[in-house]
N, C-alpha and C positions, 0 to 999 in steps of 0.2 A: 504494500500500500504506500502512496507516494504521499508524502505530509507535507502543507504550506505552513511553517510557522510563521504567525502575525503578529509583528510586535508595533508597540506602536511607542514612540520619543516625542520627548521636548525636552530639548537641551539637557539631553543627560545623555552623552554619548559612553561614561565610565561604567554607568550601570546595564549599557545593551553591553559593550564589552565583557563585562563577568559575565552576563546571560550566556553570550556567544561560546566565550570559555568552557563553560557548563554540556553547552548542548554537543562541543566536539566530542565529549565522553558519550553520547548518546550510542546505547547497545542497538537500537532498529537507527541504519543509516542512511534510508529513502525519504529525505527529508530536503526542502528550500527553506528558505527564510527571508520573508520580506518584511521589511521595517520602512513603516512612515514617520517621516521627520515632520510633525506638526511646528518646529521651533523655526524655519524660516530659513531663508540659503543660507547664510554665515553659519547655524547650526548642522544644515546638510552636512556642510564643507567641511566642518570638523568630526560630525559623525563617518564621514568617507575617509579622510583620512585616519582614522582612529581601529577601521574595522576593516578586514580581510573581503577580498572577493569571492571568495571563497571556505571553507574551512578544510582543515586538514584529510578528512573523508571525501572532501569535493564535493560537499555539499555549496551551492550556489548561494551567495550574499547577497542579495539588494535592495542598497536602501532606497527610497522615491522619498520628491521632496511634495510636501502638501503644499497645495494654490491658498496658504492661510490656515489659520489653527483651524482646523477641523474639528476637536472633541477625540473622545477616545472610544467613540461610536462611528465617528464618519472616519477614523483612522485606519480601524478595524476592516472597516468597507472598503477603504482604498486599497488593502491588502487582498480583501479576498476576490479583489477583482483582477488585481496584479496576477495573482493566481488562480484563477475561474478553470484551469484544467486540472487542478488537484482531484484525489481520492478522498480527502479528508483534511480540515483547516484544524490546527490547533491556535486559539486564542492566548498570546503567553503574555504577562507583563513582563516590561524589560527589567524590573528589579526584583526579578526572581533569577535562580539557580537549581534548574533542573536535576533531580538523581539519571544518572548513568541507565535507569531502567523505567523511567519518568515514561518517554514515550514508548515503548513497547509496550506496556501492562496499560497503558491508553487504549492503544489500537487492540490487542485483544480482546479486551471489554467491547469495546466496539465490533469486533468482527463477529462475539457470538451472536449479534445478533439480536437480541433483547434490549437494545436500546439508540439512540439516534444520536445522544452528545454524552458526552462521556467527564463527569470530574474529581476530582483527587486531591489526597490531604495535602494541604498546606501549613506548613511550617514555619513559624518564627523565629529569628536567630538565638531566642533564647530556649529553643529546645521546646517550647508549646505549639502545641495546634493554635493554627487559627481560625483554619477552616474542616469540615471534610464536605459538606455542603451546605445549602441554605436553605431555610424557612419562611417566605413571605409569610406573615400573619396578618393577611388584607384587613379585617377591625382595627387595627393599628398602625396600619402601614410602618408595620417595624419589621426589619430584614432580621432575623436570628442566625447567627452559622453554629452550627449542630459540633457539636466536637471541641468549640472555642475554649482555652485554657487546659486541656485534656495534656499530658504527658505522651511524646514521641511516640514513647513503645508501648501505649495501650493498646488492648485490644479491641480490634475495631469489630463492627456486627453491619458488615455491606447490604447485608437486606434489609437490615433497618433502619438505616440511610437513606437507601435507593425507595422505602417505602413512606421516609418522613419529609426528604427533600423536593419543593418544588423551583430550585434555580440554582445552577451551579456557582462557584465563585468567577466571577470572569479574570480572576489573576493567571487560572490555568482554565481551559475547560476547552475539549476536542470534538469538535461540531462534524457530524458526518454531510454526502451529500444530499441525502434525501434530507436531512434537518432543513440544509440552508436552501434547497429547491421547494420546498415545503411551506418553510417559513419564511424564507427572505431575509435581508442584512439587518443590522442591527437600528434602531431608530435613532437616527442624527439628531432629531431634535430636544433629544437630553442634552447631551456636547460632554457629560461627565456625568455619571454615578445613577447608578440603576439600570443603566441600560440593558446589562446583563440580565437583569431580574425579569424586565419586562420580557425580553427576548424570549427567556425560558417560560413562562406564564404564557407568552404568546403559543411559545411551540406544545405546550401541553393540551392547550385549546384545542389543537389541531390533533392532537392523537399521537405528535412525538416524545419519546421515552427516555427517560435521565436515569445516565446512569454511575458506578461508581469505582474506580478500579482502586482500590487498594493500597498497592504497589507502588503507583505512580507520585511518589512523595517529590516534593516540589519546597525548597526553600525560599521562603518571600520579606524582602523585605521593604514592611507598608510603607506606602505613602512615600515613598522620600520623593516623588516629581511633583506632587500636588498636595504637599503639606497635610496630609490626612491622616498621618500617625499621632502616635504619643500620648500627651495630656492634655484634655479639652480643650483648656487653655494657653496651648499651645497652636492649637489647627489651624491654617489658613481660612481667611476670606472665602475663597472662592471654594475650600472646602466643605466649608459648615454652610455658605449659603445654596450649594447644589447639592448640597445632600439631602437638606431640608425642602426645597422645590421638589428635587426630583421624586420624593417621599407622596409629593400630592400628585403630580404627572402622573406618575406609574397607579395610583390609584383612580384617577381621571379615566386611564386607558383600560382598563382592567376593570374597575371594577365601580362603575362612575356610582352607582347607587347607596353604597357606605362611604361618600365620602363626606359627608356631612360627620359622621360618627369618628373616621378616621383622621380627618383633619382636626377636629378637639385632640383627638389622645394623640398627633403628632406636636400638638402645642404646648400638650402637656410635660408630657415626656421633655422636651425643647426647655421648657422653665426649668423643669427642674433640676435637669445635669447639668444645667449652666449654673444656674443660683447655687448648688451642690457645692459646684466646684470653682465660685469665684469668677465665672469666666465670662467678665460683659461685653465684651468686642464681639466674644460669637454669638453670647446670645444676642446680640443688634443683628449680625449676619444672618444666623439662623432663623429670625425671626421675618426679616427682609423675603429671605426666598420660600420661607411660609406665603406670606400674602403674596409674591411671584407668583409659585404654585396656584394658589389657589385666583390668580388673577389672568390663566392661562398664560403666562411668559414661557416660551421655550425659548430654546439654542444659546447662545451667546448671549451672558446678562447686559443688561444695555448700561450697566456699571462699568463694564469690563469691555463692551463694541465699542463707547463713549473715547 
């Protein structure tokens, strides 16, 4: 099976480097890798120079420069179109570090058969899960990742994963081709955060199946291009304000009749781990792309197009 992997940058050429690094230990080596540079030519330019044309396997490197920040929805898109004759897309963030067995126990999962995108634990540099997968809780519009703070070497139970998850993490997750002929790219007009969730909610609609390989351990580490790690108040602007829009979006699209109930308990929640934890800049932000959301704003905050 031939894999497109789809990374997507903005000015973090050191972090697709370690990814790059990573994926040359990859055990299955029928793999591409297209990376779009959302950061602009100057960041092209240092991303090309930075990164091989190749890897050591002869696996094919290329990067493409985006017409403007795209998002990391239309990033996405721009890869899986660079490569529209793959077998199979893996969605990877560039600040992750693939295990040597990462994508083979992917494509397996996928080839028996039983499911249509395929996602897998993710790791923390401090030795916890972050992920194994996720839980939209639509009353809430609050995303859960299943496994979160869990120890490396627990034992995991894949069928009851595959039976509580309904969205993969999109830092790893391996979309086959019927998924994306089925469902179609990812929606651009998030531009950052949830797009994944909607994606997978879309494709379940449809009768496509999630699923979970194991194996496939993947070390991630959050947030460092869009400030979305750490301590609350720490997060970026543009973090805590699209997370919180996109919180109303994704329930807009999905599930437009709770959102009256899901928009309270996302304000609520929003107060309180701000007030919690001291943190008034986000919650201004947070609150900002609350009323976005619920004031139909997509794509580009007009804070941020301005």
């Amino acid at each position: 099976m031939h894999v497109a992997v789809a990374i997507v940058g903005f000015r973090n050429e050191g972090d697709i480097v370690r990814c790059l690094d990573a994926l040359e230990s990859s055990r299955h080596r029928d793999f591409e890798v297209v990376i779009c540079e959302n950061g602009g030519p100057e960041a092209h330019a240092r991303l090309t120079a930075a990164i091989p044309e190749a890897l050591l396997g002869g696996q094919v490197v290329h990067a493409v420069l985006a017409p403007g920040n795209l998002g990391y929805a239309g990033g996405v898109n721009l890869c899986l179109r660079e490569a529209a004759d793959a077998d199979a897309w893996w969605v990877l963030n560039p600040d992750t570090q693939p295990g040597p067995d990462a994508l083979a126990a992917l494509i397996a999962k996928l080839g028996d058969g039983d499911c249509d995108a395929v996602g897998c634990p993710l790791y923390l540099a401090d030795g916890r899960v972050q992920s194994y997968g996720g839980l939209w809780q639509a009353w809430l519009a609050r995303p859960v990742s299943l496994g979160h703070g869990a120890a490396r070497d627990a034992v995991v139970d894949s069928a009851e994963i595959e039976r509580t998850q309904n969205y993969l993490n999109g830092a790893s997750m391996l979309v086959g081709r019927r998924f994306l002929e089925t469902v179609g790219p990812m929606r651009e007009d998030y531009f950052l955060y949830c797009e994944e969730v909607e994606w997978c909610l879309r494709a379940s609609a449809q009768g496509m199946r999630l699923g979970f390989a194991p194996g496939a351990a993947v070390l991630h580490y959050q947030g460092t291009t869009t400030g979305a790690g750490g301590h609350a108040a720490s997060r970026s602007r543009l973090a805590v304000y699209l997370g919180e829009r996109n919180k109303i979006l994704t329930t807009r699209d999905r599930y437009p009749a709770r959102l009256p109930i899901a928009a309270a308990a996302v304000l609520t929640a929003h107060v309180w781990r701000c007030v919690a934890r001291g943190a008034w800049p986000q919650f201004r932000y947070g609150l900002a792309g609350w009323w976005a959301g619920l004031s139909g704003e997509r794509g580009v905050p007009g804070w941020m197009a301005g």
